[in-house]
GUROVO-478441 format. One record per residue (C-alpha): x, y, z; residue in one letter. Coordinates in nm, 4 decimals, decimal comma, padded with zeros to 6 digits. Example, Ala and Ser with C-alpha at 12.3 -4.5 7.8 and 13.67 -1.06 7.14 Angstrom:
<kevos>
<kevo x="01,2300" y="-00,4500" z="00,7800" resn="A"/>
<kevo x="01,3670" y="-00,1060" z="00,7140" resn="S"/>
</kevos>
This chain:
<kevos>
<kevo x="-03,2917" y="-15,6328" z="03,0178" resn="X"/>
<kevo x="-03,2384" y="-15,3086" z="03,1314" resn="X"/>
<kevo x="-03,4236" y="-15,1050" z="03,4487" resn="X"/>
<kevo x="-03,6531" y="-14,8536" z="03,1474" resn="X"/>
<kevo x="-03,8607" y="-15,0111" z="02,8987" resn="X"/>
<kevo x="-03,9011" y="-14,8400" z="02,5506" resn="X"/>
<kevo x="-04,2094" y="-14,8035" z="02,4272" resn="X"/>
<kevo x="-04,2346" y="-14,9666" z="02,0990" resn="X"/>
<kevo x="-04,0533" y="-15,2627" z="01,9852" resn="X"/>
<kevo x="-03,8049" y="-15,1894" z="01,7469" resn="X"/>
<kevo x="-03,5835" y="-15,3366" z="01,4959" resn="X"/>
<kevo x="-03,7453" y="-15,6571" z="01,2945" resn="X"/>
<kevo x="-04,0363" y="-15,6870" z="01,4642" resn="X"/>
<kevo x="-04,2881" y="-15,5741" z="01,1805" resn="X"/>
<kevo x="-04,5938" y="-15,4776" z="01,1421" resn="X"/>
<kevo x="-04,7561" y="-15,6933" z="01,4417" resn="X"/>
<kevo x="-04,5507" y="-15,5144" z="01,6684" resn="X"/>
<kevo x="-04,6975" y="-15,2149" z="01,6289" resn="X"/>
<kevo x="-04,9875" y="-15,0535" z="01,8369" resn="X"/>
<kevo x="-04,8988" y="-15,2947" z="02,1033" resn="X"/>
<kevo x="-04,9594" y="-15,1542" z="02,4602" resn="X"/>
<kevo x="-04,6450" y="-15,0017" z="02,6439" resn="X"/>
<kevo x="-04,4661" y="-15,3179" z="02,8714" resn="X"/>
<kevo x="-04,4326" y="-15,1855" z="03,2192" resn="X"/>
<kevo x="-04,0744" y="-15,0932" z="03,3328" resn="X"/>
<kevo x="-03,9121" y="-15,4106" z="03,5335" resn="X"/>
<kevo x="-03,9179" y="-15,3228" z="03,9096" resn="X"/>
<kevo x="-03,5813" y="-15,0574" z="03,9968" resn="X"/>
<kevo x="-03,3522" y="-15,2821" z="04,2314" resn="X"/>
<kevo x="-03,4571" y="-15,0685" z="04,5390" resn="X"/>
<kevo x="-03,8011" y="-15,1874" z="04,4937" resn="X"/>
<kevo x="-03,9351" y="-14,8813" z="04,3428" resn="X"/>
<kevo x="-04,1190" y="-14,8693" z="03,9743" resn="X"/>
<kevo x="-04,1057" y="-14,5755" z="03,6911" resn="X"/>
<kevo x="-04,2601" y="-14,5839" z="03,3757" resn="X"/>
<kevo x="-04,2034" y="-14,4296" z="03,0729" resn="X"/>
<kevo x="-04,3905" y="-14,0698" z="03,1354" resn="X"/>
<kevo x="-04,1387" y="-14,0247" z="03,3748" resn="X"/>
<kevo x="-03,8217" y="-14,0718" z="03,2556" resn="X"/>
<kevo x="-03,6755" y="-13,9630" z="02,9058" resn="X"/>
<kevo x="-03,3268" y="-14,1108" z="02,7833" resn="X"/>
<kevo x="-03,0420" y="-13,8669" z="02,7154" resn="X"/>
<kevo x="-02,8166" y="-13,9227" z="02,4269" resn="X"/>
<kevo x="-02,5214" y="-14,0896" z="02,6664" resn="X"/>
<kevo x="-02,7476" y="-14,2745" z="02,8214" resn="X"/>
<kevo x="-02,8240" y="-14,0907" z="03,1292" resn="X"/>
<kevo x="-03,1608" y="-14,1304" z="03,2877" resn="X"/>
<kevo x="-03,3513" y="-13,7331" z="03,3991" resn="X"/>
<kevo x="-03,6326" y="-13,6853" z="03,5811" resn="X"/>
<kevo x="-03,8899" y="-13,5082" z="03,3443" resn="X"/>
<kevo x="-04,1660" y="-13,4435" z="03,6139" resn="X"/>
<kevo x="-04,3427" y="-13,1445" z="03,6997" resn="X"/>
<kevo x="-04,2639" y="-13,0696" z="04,0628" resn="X"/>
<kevo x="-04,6107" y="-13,0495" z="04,1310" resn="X"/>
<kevo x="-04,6002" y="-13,4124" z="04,0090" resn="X"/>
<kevo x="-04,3318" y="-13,5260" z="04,2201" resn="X"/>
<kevo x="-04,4002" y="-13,7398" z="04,5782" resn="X"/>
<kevo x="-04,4214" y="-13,4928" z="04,8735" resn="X"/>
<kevo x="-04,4567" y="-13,1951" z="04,6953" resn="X"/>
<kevo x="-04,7248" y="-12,9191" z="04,6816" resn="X"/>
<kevo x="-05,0868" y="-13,0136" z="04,7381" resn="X"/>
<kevo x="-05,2482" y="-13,1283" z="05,0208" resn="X"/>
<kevo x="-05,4191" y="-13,4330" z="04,8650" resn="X"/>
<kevo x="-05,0921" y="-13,5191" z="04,6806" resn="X"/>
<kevo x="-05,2954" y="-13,4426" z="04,3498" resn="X"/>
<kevo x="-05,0967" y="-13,1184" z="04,2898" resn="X"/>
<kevo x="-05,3840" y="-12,9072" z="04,4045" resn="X"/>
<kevo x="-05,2333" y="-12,6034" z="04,6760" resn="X"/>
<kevo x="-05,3476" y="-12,6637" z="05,0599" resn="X"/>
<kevo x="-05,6989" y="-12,4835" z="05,1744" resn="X"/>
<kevo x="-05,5555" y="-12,1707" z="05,3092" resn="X"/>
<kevo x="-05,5657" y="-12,1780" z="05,6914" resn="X"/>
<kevo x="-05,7502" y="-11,9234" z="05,9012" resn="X"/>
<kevo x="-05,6625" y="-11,5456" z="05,8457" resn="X"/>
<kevo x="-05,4827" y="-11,4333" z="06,2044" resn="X"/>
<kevo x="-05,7265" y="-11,1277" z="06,3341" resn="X"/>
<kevo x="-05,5706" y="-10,8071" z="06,3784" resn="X"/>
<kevo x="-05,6117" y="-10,6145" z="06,7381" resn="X"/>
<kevo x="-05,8571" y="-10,3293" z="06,7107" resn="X"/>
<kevo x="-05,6961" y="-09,9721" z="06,7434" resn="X"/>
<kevo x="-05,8339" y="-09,8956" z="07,0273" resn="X"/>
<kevo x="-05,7300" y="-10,1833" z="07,2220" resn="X"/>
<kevo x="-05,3391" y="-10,0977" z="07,0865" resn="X"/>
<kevo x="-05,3646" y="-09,7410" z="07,2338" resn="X"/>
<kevo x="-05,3524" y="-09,7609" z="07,5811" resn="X"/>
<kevo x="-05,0352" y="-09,9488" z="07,4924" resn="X"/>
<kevo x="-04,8741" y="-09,6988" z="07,2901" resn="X"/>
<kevo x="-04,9197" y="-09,4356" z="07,5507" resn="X"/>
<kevo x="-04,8098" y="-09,6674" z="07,8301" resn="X"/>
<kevo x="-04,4610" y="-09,7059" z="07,6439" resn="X"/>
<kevo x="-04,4766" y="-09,3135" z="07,5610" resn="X"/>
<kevo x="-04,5142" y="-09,2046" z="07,8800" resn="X"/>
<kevo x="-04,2016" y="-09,4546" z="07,9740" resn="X"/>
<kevo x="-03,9618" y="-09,3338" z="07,7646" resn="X"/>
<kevo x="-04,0879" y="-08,9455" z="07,7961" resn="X"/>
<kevo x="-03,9795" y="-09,0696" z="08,1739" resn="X"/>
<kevo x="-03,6021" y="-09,1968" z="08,0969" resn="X"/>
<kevo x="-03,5865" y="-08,9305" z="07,8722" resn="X"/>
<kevo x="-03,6056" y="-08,6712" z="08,1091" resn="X"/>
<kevo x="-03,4160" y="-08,7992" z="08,3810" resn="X"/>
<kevo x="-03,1355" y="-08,9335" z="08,1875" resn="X"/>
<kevo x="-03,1071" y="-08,7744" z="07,8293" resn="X"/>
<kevo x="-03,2642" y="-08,4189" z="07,7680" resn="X"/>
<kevo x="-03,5193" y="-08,2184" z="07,9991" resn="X"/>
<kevo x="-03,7038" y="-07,8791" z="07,8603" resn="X"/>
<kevo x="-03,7400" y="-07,5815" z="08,1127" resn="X"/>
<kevo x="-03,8840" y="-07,2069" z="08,0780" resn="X"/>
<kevo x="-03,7068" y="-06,8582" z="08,0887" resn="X"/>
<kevo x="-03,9456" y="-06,6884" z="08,3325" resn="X"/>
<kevo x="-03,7247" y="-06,3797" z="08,3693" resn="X"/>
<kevo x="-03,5009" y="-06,1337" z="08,1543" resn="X"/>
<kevo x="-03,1578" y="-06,1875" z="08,3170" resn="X"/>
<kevo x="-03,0201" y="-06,3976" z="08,0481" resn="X"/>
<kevo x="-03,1263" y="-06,1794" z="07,7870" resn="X"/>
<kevo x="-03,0695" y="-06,0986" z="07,4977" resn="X"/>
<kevo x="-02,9009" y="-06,4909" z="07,4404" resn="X"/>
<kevo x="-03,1881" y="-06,6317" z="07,6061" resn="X"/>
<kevo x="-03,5622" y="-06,4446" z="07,6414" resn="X"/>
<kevo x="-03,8333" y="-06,4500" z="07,8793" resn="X"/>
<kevo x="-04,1002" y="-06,7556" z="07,7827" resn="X"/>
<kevo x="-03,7763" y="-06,9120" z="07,5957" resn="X"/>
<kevo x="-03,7534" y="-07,3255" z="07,6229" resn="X"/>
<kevo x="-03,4155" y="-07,4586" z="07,6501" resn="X"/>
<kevo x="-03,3012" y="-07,7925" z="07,6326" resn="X"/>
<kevo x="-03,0689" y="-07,9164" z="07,9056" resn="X"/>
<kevo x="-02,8214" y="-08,2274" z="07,8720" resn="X"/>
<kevo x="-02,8206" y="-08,4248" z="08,1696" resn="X"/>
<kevo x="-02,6351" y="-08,7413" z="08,0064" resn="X"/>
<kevo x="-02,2635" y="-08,6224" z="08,0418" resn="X"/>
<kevo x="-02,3162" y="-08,5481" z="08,4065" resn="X"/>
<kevo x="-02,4172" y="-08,9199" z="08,4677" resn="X"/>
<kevo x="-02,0531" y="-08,9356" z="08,3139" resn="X"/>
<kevo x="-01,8598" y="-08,7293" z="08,5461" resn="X"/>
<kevo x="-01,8637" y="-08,4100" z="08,3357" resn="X"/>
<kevo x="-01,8702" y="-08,0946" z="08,5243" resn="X"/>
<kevo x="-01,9664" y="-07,7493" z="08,4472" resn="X"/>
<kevo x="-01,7046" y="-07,5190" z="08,2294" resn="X"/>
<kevo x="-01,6534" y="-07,1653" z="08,2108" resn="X"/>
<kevo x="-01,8371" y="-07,0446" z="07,9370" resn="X"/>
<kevo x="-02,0977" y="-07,2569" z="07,9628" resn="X"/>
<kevo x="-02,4841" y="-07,1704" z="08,0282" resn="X"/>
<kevo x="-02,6400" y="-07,4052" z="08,3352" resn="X"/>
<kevo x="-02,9342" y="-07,4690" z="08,4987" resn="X"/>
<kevo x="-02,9150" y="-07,5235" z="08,8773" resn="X"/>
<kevo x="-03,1401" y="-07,5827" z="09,1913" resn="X"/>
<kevo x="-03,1508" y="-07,2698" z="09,4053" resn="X"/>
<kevo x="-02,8679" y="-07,3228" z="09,6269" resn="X"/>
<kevo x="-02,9405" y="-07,1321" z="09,9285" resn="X"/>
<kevo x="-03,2616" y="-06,9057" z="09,8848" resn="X"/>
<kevo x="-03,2026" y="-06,7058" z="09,5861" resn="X"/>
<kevo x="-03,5327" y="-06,6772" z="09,4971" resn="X"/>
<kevo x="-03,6774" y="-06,5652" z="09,8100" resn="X"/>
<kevo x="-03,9720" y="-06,3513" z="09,7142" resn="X"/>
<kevo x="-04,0243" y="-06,4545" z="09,3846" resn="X"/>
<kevo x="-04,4106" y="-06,5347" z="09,2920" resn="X"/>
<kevo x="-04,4588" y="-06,9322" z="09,2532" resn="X"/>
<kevo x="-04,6457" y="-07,0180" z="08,9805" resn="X"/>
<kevo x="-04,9816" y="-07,2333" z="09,0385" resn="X"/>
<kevo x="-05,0256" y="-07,4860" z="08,8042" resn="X"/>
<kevo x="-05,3501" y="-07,6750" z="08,6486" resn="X"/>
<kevo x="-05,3512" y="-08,0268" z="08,6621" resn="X"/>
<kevo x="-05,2295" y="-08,0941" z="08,3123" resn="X"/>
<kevo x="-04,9384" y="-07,8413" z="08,3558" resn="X"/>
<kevo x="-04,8581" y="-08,0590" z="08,6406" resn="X"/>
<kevo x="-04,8747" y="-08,4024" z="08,4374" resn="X"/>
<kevo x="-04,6988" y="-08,2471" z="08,1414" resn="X"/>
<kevo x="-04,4257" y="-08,1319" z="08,3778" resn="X"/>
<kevo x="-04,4132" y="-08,4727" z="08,5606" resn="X"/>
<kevo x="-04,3199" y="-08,6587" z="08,2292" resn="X"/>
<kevo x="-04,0908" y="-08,3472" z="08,1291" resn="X"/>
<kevo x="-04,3006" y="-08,1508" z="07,8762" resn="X"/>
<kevo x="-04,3062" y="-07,8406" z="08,0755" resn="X"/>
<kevo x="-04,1014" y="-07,7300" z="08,3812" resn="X"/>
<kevo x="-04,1920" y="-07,8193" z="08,6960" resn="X"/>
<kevo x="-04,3545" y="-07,5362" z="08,8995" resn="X"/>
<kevo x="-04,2311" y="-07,7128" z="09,2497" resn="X"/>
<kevo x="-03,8742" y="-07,7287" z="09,1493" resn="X"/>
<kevo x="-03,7080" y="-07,3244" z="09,2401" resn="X"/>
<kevo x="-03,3902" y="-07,3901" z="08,9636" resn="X"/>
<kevo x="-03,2016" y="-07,0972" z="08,7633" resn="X"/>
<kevo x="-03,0043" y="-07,0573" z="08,4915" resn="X"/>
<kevo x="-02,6823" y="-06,8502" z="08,4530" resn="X"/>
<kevo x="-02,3671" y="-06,8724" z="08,2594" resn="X"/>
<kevo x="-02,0478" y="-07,0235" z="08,5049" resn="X"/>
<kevo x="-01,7380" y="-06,7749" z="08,4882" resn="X"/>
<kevo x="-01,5507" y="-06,9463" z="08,7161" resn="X"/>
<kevo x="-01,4930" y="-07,3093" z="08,8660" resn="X"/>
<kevo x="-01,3045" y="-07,4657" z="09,1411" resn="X"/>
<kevo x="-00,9742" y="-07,2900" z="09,1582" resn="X"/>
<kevo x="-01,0123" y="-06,9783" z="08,9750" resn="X"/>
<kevo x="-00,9908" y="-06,6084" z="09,0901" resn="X"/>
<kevo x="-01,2780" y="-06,3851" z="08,9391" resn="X"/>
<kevo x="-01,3288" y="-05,9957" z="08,9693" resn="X"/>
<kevo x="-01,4843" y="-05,7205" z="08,8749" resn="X"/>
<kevo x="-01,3937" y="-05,3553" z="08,9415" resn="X"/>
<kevo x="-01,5164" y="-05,0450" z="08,7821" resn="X"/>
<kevo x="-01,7119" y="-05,1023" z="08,5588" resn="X"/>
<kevo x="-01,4738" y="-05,3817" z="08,4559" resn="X"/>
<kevo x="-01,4003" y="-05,6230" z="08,2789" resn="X"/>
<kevo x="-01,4656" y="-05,9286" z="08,4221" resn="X"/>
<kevo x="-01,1142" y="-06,1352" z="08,4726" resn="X"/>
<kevo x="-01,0280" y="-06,4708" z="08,5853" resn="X"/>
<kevo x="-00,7020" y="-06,5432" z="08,7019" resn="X"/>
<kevo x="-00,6141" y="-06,2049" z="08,5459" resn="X"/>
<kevo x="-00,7038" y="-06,2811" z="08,2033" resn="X"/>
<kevo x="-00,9502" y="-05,9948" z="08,1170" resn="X"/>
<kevo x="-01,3160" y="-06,1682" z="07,9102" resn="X"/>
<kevo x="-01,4020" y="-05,9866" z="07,6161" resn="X"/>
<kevo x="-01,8043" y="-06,0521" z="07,6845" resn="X"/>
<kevo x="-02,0137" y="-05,9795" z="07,3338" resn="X"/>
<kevo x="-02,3282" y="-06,2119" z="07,5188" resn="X"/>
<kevo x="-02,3493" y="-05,9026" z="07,7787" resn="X"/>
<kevo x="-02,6699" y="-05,7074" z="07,7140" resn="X"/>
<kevo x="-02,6349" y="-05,4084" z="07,5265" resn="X"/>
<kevo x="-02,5968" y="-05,0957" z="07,6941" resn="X"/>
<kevo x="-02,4866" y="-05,2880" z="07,9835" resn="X"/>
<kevo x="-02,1330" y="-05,2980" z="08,1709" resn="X"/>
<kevo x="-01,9533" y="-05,6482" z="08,2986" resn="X"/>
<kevo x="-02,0243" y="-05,5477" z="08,6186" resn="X"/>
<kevo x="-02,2393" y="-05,3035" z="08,8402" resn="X"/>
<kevo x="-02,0890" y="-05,0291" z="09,0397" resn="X"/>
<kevo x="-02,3023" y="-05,0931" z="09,3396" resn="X"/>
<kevo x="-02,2068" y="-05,1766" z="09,7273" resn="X"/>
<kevo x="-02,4339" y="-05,4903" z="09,7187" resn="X"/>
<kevo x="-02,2258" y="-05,6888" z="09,5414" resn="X"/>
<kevo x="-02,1367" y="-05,5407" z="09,1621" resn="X"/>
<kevo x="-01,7590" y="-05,5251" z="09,2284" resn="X"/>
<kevo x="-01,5845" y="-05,8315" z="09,3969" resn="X"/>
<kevo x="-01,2851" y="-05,9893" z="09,3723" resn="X"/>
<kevo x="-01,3079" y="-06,4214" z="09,4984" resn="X"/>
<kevo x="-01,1237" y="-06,6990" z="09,4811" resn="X"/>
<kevo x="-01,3496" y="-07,0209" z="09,3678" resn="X"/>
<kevo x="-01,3581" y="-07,3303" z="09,5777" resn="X"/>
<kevo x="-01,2856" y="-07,6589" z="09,4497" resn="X"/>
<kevo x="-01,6706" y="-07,8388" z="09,3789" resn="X"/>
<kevo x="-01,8227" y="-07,4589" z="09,3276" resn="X"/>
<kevo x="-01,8839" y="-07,2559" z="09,0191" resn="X"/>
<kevo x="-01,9129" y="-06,8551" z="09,0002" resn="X"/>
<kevo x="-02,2119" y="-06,7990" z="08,7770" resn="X"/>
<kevo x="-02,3392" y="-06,4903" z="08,6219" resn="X"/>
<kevo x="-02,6203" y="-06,3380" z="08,4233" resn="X"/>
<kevo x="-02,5434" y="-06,2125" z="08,0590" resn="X"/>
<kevo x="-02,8076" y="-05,9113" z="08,1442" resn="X"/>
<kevo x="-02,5651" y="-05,7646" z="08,4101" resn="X"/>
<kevo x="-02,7928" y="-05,4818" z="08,5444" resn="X"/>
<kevo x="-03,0713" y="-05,7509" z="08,5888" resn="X"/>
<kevo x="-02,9307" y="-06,0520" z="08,7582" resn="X"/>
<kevo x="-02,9109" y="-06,1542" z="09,0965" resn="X"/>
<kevo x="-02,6571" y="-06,4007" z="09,0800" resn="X"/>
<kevo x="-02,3341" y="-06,5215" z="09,2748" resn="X"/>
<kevo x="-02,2121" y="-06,1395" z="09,3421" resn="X"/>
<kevo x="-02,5470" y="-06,0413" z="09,5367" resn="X"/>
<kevo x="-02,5574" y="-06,3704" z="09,7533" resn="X"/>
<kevo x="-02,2028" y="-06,3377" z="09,8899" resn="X"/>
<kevo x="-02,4010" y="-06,3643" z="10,2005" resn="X"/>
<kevo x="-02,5140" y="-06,7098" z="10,1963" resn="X"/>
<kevo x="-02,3698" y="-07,0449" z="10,3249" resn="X"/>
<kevo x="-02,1841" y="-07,1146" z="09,9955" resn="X"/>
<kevo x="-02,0631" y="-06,7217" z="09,9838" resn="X"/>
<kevo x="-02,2536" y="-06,6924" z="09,6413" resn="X"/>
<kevo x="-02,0789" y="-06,9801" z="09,5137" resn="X"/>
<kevo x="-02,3132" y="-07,2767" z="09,3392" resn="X"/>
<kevo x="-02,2329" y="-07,6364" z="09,4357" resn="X"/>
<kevo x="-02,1409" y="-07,9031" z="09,1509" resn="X"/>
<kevo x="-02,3754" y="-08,1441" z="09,2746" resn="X"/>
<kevo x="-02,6498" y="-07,8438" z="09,2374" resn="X"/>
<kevo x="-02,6041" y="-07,8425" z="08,8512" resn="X"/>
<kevo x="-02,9026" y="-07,9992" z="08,6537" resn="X"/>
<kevo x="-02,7499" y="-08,0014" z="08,3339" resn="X"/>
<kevo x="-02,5935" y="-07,7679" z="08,0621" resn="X"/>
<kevo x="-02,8279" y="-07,5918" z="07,8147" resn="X"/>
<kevo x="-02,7854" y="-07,6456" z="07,4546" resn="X"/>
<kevo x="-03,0500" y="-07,5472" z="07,1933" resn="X"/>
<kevo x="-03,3001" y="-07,2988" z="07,2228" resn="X"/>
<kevo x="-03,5609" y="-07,5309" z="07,1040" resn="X"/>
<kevo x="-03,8974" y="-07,2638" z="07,1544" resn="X"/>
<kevo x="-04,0271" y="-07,0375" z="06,9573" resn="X"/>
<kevo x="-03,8908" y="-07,1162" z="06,6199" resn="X"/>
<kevo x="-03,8121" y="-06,8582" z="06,5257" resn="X"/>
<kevo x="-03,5403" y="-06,8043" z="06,7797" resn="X"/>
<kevo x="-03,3893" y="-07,2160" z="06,7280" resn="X"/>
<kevo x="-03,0215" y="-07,1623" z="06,8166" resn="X"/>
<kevo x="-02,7412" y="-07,3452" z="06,9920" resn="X"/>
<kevo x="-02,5765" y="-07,2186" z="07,3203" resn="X"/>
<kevo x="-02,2011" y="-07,2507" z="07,1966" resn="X"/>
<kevo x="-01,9016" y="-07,1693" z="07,4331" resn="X"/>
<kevo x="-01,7760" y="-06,8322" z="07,3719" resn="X"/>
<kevo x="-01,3912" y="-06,7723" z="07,2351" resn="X"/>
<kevo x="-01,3199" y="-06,5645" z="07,5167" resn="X"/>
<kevo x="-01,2849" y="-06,9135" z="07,7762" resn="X"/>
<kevo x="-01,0296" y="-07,0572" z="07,5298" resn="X"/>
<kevo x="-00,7937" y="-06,8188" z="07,5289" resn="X"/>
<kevo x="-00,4637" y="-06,8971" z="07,6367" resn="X"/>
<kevo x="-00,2806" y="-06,8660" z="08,0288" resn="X"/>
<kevo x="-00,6412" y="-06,9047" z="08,1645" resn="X"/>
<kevo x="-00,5924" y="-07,2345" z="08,2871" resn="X"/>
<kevo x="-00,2680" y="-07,1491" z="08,4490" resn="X"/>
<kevo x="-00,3327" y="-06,9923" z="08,7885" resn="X"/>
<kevo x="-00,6024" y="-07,2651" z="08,8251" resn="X"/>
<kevo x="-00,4283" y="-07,5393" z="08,8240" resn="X"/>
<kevo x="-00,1138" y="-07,3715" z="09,0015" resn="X"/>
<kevo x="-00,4133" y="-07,2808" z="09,3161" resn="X"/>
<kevo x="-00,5235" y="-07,6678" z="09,2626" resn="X"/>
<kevo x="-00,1485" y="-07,7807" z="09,3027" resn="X"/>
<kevo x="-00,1142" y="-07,5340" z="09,6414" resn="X"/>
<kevo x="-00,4522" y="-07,6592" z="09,7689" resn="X"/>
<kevo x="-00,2892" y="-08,0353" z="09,7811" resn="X"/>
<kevo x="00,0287" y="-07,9507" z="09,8351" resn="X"/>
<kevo x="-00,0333" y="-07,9476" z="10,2445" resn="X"/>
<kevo x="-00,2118" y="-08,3080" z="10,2188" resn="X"/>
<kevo x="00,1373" y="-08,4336" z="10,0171" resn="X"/>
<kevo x="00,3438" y="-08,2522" z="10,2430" resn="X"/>
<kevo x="00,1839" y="-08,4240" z="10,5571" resn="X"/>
<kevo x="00,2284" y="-08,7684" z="10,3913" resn="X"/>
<kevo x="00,5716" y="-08,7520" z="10,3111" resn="X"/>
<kevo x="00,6598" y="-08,5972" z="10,6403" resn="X"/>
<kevo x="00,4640" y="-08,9008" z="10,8029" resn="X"/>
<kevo x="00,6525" y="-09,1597" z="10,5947" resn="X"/>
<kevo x="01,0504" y="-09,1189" z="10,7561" resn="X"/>
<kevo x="00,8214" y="-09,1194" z="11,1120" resn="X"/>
<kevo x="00,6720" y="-09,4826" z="11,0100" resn="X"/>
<kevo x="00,9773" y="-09,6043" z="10,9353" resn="X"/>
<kevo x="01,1689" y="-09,4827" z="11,2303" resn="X"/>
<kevo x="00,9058" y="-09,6559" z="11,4903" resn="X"/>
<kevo x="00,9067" y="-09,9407" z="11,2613" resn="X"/>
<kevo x="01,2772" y="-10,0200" z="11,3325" resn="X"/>
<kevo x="01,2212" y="-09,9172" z="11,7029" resn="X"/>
<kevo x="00,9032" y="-10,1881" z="11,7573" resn="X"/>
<kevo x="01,1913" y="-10,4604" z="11,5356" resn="X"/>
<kevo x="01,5165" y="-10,3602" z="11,7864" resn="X"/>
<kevo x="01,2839" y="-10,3744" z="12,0916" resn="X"/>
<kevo x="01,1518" y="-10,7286" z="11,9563" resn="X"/>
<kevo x="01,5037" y="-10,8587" z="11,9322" resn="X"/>
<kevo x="01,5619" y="-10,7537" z="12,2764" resn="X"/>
</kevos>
């Protein structure tokens, strides 16, 4: 007798077979029982499941009647107002790393970068690639602290108390911090002058200048410091304001302790975009004039003399080493 039974007798059973009730299926040999509903023969004889899977043991409903579950409470969302304090908190944090790490805004108060940058100007400064080891290139436009009373006399701004919190979290400048910005024309191991009316060279090379303000020469013809002629230490830059006539940079503070020079570890960060007013967005690009070729040369030929007496000393101290060396071994042996 097999594990399905069929619903109506067949074959010779006649008449009085008919209408009989449906026999139950014999108990499957794992102890489980089908019936007829739920199971349909295929034409080899294979047995398929034919239930709904809402039908089906385990499945769906709660009450195992194929009805869904009662939904479960709906999860309440936080006000607004409770979220804000939040959002401001993490604004105010990465405002923070922002301007320490990545990008900090500061003002043009004066006109002795113009015409590439004008007074009331905001400039963003990169002060990632210094975390890096980069240092400051000819060519390029800086931002430094004041490195030895350059802006003695100047008026200091007073600020409100927002202008102070706005600078604080790098919005505005802060009115505390005395920094400038110039463009460098020389770095450590370069020779820069200036005579006449110029041009400007370094290490002979003469700069073809278009960023100088027009109507203006490459350098003053002055006795406080418009012609010069220096030779840039290693860890100083010779900076320089693109409105000549109006710039009291590293030729009029020959007389301080760094001889007008600015030191590397004074350097803020490179300026990049003009990012205020719109109407004047613009980059701050290198000009041509620092790539041209041979200007690197006498650099790195002054870099090379100003090691050569530290190599010399070493090797001259090496046969001495030796020599005592063997004197300490012979007197040992003795």
């Amino acid at each position: 007798m097999g594990d399905v039974a069929v619903g109506a007798r067949s074959g010779h059973g006649g008449e009085e077979d008919r209408g009989h009730p449906v026999e139950a299926a014999a108990p499957a040999a794992d102890g489980a029982s089908t019936s007829e509903s739920d199971y349909a023969a295929t034409e080899d004889g294979a047995v398929t499941d034919e239930r709904h899977d809402d039908q089906r043991p385990g499945s769906g409903g709660g009450a195992g009647d194929g009805t869904p579950p009662p939904p479960g409470p709906a999860k309440k969302q936080r006000s607004f107002w409770k979220e804000l304090p939040i959002l401001i908190g993490i604004a105010l944090v990465l405002a923070l790393l922002i301007k320490t790490f990545l990008v900090q805004a500061f003002s043009i108060p004066s006109a002795s970068m113009q015409n590439t940058l004008t007074e009331g100007d905001r400039v963003l400064v990169d002060k990632l690639t210094p975390w890096f080891g980069s240092e400051p290139d000819r060519g390029e436009v800086v931002v430094f602290h004041d490195p030895d009373n350059w802006l003695a006399g100047e008026p200091t701004p007073d600020p409100n108390a927002l202008q102070t919190f706005l600078s604080w979290i790098g919005l505005m400048p802060s009115a505390e911090e005395k920094d400038l910005i110039k463009r460098v024309i020389g770095v450590g191991g370069d020779t820069v002058e200036c005579q006449g009316t110029g041009p400007v060279k370094v290490n002979g090379k003469a700069l073809n200048e278009p960023y100088v303000y027009p109507g203006n020469t490459p350098c003053s013809v002055d006795d406080q410091g418009g012609q010069f002629n220096v030779t840039v230490p290693e860890g100083y830059i010779w900076v320089m304001g693109d409105h000549r006539q109006n710039s009291r940079d590293s030729r009029y503070n020959t007389a301080d302790k760094h001889n007008g020079m600015v030191p590397v570890d004074e350097v803020i960060g490179r300026a990049i975009f003009v990012a205020w007013p719109v109407t004047r967005w613009h980059t701050l690009p290198v000009p041509d004039t620092f790539d041209q070729a041979g200007l690197n040369d006498q650099a790195a030929a002054a870099r090379l003399l100003s090691t050569a007496p530290q190599g010399a000393a070493l090797v001259a101290a090496v046969p001495l080493v030796l020599w005592r060396r063997r004197r300490t071994t012979a007197a040992r042996q003795h």
